[in-house]
N, C-alpha and C positions, 0 to 999 in steps of 0.2 A: 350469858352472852358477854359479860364483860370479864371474863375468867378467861373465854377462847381468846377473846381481842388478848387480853396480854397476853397467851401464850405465842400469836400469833407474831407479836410483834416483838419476845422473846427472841423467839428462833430469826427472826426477817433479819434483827437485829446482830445475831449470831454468825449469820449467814454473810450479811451485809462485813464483817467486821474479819472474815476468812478473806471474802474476796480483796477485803483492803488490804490486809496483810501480804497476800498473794502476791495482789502488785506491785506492794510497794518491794518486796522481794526480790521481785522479776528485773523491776528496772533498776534494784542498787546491785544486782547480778550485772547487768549488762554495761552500767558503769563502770564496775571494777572491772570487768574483763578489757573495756576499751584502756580504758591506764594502763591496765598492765601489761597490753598489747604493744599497747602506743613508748611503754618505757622499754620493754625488751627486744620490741624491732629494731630502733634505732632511733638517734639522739633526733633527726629530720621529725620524724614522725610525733614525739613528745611536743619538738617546739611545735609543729603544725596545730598539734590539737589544744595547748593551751591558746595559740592565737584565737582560735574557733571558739574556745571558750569565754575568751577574755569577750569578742566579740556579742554572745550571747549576755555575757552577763552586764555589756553595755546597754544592748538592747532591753532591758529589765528595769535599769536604772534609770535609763529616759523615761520610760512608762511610768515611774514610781515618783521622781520628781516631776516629771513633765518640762524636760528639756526637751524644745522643738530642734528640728531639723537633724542631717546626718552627717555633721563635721565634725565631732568628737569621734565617727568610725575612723574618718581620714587620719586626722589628728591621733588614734592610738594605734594606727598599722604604721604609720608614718614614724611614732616613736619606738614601737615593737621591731621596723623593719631597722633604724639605727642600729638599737640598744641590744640586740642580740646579733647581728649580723656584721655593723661593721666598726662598731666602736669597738677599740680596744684598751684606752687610754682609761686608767681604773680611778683617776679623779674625775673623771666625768660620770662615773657609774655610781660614786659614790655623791655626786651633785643630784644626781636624779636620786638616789636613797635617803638624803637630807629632805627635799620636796616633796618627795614619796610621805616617808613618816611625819612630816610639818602637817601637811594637809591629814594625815590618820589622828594625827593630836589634833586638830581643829574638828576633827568628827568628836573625838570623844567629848571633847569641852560640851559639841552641845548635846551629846548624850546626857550627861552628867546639868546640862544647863535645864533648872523647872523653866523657863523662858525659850521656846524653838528657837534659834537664829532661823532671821528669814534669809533663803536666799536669792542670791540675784540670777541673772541666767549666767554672767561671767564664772561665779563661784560652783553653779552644779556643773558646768561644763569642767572647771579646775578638778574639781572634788571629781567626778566621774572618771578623765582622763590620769589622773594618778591614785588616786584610793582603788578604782581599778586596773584599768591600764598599769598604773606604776606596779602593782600588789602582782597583775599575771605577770609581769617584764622579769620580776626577783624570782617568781616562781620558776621561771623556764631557767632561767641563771643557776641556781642552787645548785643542779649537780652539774653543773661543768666547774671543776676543782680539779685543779692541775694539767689544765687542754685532756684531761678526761672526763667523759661522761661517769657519772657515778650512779648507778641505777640504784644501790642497795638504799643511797644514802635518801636519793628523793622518795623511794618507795617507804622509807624509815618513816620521813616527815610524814608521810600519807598517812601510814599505819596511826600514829601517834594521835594525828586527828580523829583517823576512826575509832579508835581506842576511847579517847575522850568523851566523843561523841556519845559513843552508845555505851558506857557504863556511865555516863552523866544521865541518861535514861536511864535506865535501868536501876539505877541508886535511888536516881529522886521519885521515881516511880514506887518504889517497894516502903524507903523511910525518909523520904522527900518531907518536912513539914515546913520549912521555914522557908519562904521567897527572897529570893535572889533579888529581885528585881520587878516589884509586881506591876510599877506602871509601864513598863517596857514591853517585859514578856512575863505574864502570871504565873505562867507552867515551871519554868526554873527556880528550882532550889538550890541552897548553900548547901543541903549535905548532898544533891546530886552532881553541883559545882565540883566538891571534895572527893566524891567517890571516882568521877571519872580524873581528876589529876592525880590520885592516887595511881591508880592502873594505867593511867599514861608514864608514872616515872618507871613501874615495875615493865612493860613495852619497852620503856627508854634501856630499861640496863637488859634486856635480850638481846635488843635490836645492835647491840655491843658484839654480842659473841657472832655475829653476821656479817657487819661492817667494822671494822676496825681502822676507817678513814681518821674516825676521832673515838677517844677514850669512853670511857663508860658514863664517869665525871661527868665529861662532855656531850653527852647523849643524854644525861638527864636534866643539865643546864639548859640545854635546846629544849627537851619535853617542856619544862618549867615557861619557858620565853610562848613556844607553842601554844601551851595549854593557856597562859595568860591572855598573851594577844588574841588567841582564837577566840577563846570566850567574849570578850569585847568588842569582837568583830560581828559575830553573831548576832549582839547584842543592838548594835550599831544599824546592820539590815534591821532588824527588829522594828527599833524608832524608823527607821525609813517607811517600813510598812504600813505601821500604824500610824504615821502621817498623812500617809496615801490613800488609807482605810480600805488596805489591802490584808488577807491574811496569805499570800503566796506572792512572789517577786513574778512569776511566771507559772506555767501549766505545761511544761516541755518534757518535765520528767513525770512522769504518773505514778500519783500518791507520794511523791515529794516535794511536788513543785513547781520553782524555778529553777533554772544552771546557778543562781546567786545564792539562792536559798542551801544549795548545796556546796558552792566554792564559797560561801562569806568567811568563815574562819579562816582559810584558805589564804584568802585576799590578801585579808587584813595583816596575815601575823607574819607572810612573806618576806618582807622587807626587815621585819626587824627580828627573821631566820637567818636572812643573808647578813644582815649584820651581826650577829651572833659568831654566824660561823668564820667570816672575815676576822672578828676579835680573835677566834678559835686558832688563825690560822698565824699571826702576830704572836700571839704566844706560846704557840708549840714549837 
């Protein structure tokens, strides 16, 4: 009787572990297809859907700090509809990129802090409206370089991430032993840390012979900025979660999640992409 039971629950387990696979396939299909959709319709369509996204992964972060009410939605359409539509003055873009990254370094302090900073309802609204809001605003900005849309280049940064992403699985998974970060996130290792920067700079000098916006050099200077900040940004949702005594930001993607859970690298490493490339662009 107890030799069926495990067989039993073997296989349930086998079974159980297809259909997760499944979907979580289904719907990182149906992601990419919208980005890629959204990048090669038309520059309209790209900003719409980071707004939507930006929007979702506010929705997430209220839930997870437990900021009441819905003036932070006002508050980041209101700086989304500015900052991509009618501001053109690039010291103001680069005031909002100073705030933007100020409030990203006050995340990591209390990443890095054994002490939580508590905070106030003033400061998760700050921290939400530009660690998000600020992180999608750079996002949608990124490939407009030179009043051209640049698809290769924003779909470059995509790639880089997903590169990251899942050869940091896949590494730490096979010879993953040493933890990254075990009061954070337990699951991440340094040598799965390492394997996916590694195949994000080998990504970076392809993604050259594609785009030739910026140098090879320069493509894996970005990977590097990318792979950095992304990790840290992940890391950063992570502590938010497990504050929250949440293990998903949301339940909107099936078998991944939240929109947060999936744009947090994203977010985070945005602004100090766009800064990257602005450097990029001063000295070529």
């Amino acid at each position: 009787m107890v030799v069926v039971l495990k067989i039993f629950i073997f296989y349930f387990w086998k079974i159980y572990s297809m259909k997760e696979i499944l979907r979580r396939s289904l719907t990182g299909a149906v992601y990419i297809i919208l980005l890629l959709s959204a990048v090669f319709l038309s520059s309209d369509a790209f900003d719409f859907l980071f707004m939507t996204f930006g929007l979702a992964c506010l929705y997430e972060y209220k839930k997870l700090v437990g900021l009441r009410g819905y003036h932070i939605f006002a508050a980041y359409l209101a700086l989304w509809w500015v900052f991509i539509y009618l501001v053109k003055d690039q010291q103001l873009v680069n005031i909002l990129m100073v705030v933007t990254i100020i409030v990203d370094i006050y995340l990591l302090i209390n990443l890095f802090s054994k002490k939580p900073i508590k905070l106030t309802t003033l400061k998760k609204f700050a921290i939400g409206l530009f660690y998000i809001g600020g992180g999608c605003i750079f996002l949608t900005m990124i490939p407009y370089k030179n009043d051209a849309f640049a698809k290769l280049l924003i779909m470059g940064i995509f790639i880089l991430i997903w590169v990251n992403d899942s050869f940091a699985y896949l590494v730490g998974k096979s010879i993953g032993r040493t933890k990254l970060f075990p009061s954070v996130s337990p699951k991440k290792t340094i040598e799965g840390t390492l394997g996916g920067f590694i195949f994000a700079l080998a990504a970076a000098y392809l993604m050259a012979t594609f785009e030739a916006l910026i140098s090879p050099i320069q493509w894996m200077i970005l990977a590097t900025v990318i792979v950095v900040a992304g990790s840290l940004g992940d890391l950063i949702e992570s502590k938010l979660k497990r504050a929250a005594g949440v293990k998903d930001s949301g339940a909107i993607l099936p078998g991944h999640g939240g929109m947060l859970d999936r744009l947090d690298s994203l977010v985070f490493a945005a602004p100090f992409a766009y800064l990257t490339l602005n450097i990029f662009s001063y000295v070529s």
